[in-house]
VMD Tcl script that builds the backbone (N, CA, C; Angstrom):
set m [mol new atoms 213]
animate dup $m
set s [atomselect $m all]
$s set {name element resname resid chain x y z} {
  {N N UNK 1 A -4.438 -16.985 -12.039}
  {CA C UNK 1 A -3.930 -15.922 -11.181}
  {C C UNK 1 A -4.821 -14.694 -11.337}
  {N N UNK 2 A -5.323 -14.238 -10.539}
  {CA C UNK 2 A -6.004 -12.967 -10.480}
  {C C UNK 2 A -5.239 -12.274 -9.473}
  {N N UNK 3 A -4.865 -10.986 -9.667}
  {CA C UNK 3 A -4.309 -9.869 -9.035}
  {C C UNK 3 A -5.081 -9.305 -8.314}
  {N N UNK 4 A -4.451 -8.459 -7.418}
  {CA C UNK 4 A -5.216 -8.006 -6.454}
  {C C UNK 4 A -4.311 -6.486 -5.879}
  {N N UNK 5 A -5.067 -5.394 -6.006}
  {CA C UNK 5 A -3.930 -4.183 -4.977}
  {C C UNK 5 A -4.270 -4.334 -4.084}
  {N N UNK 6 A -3.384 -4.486 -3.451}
  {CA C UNK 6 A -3.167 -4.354 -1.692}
  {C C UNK 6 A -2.989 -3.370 -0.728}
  {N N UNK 7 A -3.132 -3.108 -0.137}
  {CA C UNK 7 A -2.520 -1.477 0.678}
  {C C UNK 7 A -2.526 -2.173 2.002}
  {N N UNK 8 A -1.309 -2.010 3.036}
  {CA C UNK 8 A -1.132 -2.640 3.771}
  {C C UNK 8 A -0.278 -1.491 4.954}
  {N N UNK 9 A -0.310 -1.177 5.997}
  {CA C UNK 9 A 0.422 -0.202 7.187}
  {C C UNK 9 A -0.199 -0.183 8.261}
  {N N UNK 10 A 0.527 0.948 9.048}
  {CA C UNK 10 A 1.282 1.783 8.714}
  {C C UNK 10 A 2.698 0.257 9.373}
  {N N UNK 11 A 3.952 0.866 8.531}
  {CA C UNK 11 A 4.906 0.162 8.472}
  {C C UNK 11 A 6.152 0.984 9.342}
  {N N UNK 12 A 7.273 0.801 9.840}
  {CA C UNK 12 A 8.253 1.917 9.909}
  {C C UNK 12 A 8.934 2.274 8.744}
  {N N UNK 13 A 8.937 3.180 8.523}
  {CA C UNK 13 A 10.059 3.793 7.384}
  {C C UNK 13 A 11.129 4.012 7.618}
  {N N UNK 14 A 12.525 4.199 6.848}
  {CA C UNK 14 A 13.602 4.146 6.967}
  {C C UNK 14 A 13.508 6.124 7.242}
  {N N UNK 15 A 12.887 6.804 7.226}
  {CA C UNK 15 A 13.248 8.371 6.988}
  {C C UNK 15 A 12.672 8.797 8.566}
  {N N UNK 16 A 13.229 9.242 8.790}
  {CA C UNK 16 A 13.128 9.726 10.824}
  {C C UNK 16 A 13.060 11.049 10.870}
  {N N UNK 17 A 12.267 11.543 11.277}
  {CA C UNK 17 A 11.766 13.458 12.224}
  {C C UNK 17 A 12.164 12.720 13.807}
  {N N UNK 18 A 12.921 13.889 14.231}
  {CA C UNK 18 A 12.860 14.211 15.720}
  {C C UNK 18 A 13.450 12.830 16.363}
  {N N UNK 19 A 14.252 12.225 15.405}
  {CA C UNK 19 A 14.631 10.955 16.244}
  {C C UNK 19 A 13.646 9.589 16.356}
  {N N UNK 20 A 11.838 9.721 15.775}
  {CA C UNK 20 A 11.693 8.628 15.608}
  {C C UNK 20 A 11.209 8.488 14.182}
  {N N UNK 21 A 10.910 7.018 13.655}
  {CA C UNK 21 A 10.528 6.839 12.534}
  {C C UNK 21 A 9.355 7.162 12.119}
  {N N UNK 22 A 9.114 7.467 10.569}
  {CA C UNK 22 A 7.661 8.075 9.727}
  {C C UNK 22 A 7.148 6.853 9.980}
  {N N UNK 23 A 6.229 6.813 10.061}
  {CA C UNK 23 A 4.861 5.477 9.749}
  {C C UNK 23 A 4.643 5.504 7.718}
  {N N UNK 24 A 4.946 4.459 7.150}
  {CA C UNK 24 A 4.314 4.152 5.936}
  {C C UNK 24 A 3.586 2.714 5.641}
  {N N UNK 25 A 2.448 3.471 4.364}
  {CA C UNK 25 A 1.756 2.539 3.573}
  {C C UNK 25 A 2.327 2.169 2.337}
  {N N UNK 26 A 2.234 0.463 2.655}
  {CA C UNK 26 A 2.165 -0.096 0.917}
  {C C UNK 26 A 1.313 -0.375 0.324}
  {N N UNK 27 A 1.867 0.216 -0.972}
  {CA C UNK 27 A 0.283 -0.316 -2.130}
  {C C UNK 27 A 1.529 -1.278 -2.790}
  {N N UNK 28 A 0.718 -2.333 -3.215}
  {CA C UNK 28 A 1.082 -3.202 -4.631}
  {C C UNK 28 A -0.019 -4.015 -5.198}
  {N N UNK 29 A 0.315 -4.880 -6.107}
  {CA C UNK 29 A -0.217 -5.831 -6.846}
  {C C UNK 29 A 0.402 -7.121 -6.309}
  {N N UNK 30 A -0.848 -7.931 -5.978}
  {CA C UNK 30 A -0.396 -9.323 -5.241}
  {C C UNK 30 A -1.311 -10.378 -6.012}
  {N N UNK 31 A -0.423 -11.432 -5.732}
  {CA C UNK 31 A -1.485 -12.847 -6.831}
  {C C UNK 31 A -2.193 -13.535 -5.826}
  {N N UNK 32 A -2.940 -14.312 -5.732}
  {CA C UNK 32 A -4.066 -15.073 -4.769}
  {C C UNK 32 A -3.142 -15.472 -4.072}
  {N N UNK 33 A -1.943 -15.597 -4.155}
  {CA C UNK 33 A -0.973 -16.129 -2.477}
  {C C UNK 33 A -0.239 -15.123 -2.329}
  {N N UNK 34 A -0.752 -13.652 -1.929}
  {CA C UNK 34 A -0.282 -12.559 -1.768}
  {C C UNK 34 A 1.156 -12.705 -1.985}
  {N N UNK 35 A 1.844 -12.605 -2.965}
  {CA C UNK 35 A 2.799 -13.296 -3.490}
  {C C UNK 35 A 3.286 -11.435 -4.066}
  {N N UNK 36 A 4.021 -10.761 -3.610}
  {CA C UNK 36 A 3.936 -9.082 -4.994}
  {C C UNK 36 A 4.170 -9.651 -6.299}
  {N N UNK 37 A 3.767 -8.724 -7.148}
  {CA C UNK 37 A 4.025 -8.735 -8.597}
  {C C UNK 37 A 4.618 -7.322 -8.806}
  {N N UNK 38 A 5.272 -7.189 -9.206}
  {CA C UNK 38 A 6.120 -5.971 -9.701}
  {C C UNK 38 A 6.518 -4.860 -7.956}
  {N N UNK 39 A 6.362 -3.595 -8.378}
  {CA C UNK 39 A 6.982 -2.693 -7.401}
  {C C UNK 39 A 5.613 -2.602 -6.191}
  {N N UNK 40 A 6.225 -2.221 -5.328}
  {CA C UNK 40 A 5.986 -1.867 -3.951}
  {C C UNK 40 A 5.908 -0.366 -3.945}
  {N N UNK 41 A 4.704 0.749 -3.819}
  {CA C UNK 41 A 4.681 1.402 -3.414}
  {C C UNK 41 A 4.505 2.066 -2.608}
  {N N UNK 42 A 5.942 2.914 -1.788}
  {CA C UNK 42 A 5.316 3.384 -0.386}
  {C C UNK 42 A 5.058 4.896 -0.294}
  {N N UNK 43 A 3.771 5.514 0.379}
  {CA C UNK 43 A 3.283 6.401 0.988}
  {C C UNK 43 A 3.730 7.051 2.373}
  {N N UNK 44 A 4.041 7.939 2.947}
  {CA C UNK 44 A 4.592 8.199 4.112}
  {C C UNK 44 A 3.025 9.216 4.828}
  {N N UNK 45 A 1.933 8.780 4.084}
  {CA C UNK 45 A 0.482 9.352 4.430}
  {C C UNK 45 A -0.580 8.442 4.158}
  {N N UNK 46 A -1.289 7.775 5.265}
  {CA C UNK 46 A -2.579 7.525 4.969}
  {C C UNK 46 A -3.306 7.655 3.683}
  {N N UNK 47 A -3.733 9.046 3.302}
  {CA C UNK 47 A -4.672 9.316 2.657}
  {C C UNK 47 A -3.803 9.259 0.915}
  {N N UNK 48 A -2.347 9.545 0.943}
  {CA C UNK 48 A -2.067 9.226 -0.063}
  {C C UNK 48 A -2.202 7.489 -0.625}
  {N N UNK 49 A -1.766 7.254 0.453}
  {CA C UNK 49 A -1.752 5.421 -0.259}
  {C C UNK 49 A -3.071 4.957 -0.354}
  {N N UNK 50 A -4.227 5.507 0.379}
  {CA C UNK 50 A -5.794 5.312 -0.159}
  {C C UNK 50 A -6.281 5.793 -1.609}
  {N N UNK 51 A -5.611 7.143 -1.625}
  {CA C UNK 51 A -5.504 7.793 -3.645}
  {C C UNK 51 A -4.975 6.702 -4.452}
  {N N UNK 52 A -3.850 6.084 -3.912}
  {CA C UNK 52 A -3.261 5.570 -4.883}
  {C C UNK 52 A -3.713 4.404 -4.918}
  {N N UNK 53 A -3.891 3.640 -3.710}
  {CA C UNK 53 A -4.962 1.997 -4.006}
  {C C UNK 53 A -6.243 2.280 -4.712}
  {N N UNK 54 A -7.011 3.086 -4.814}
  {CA C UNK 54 A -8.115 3.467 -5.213}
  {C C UNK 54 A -8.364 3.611 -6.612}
  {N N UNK 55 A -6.732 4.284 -7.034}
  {CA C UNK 55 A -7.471 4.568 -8.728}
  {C C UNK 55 A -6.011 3.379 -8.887}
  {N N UNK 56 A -5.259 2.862 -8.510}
  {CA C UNK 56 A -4.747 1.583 -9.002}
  {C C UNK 56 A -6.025 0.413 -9.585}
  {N N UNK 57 A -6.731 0.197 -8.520}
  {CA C UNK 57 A -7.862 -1.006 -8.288}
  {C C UNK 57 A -9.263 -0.545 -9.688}
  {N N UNK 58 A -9.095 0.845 -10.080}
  {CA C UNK 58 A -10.513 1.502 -10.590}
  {C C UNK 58 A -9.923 1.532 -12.106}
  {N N UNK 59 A -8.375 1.822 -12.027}
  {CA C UNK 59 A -7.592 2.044 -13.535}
  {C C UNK 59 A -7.592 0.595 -13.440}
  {N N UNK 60 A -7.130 -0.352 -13.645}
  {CA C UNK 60 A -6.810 -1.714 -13.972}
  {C C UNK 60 A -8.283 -2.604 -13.546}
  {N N UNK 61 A -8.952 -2.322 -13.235}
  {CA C UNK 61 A -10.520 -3.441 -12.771}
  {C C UNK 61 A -10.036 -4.453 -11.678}
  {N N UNK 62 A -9.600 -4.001 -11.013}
  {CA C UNK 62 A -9.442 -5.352 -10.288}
  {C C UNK 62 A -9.690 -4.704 -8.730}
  {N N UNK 63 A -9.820 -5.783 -8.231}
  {CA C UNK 63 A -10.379 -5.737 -6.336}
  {C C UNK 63 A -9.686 -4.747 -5.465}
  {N N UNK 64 A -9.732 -4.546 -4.642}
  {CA C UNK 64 A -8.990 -3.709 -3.771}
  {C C UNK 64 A -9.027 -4.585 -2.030}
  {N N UNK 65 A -7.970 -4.753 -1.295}
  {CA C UNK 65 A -7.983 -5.587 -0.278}
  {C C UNK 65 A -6.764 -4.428 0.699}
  {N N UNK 66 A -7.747 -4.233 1.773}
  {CA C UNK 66 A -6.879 -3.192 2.371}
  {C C UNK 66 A -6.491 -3.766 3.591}
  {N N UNK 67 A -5.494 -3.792 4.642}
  {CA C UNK 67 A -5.230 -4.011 5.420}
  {C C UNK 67 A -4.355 -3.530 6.387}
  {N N UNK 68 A -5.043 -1.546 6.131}
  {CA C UNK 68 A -4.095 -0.910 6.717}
  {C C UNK 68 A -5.211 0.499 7.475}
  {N N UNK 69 A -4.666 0.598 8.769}
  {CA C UNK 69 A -5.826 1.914 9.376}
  {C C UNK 69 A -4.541 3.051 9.504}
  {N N UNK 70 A -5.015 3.893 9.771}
  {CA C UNK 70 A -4.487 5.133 9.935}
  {C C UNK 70 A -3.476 5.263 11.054}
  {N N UNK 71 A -2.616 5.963 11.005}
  {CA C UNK 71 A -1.546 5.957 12.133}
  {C C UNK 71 A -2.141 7.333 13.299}
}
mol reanalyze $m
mol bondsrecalc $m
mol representation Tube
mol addrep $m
């Protein structure tokens, strides 16, 4: 099993402005059958969930696999 962070969006969020929904990113840790391993973290910003995939993938050595553009 090799791990992998993931960052994946924009998603709908449960938290609503003006009547429609925020757009969010997930970061986690996934096993070679993108399978999660532990928590799901969500971002309600682009550029935060890129901070946080970034030094997730740079603190722990492992890959980074993104599959999320900007809202």
């Amino acid at each position: 099993m090799n791990p992998i962070v993931r960052m994946t969006g924009p998603h709908p969020s449960r938290i609503q402005r003006g009547g429609f929904s925020l757009p969010a990113w997930h970061v986690s840790l996934t096993d070679d059958r993108q399978k999660q391993i532990g928590t799901v973290y969500r971002c309600l910003s682009y550029g935060r969930a890129m901070s946080l995939s970034c030094n997730m993938a740079r603190d722990r050595r492992l890959f980074l696999h993104m599959e999320a553009l900007p809202a």
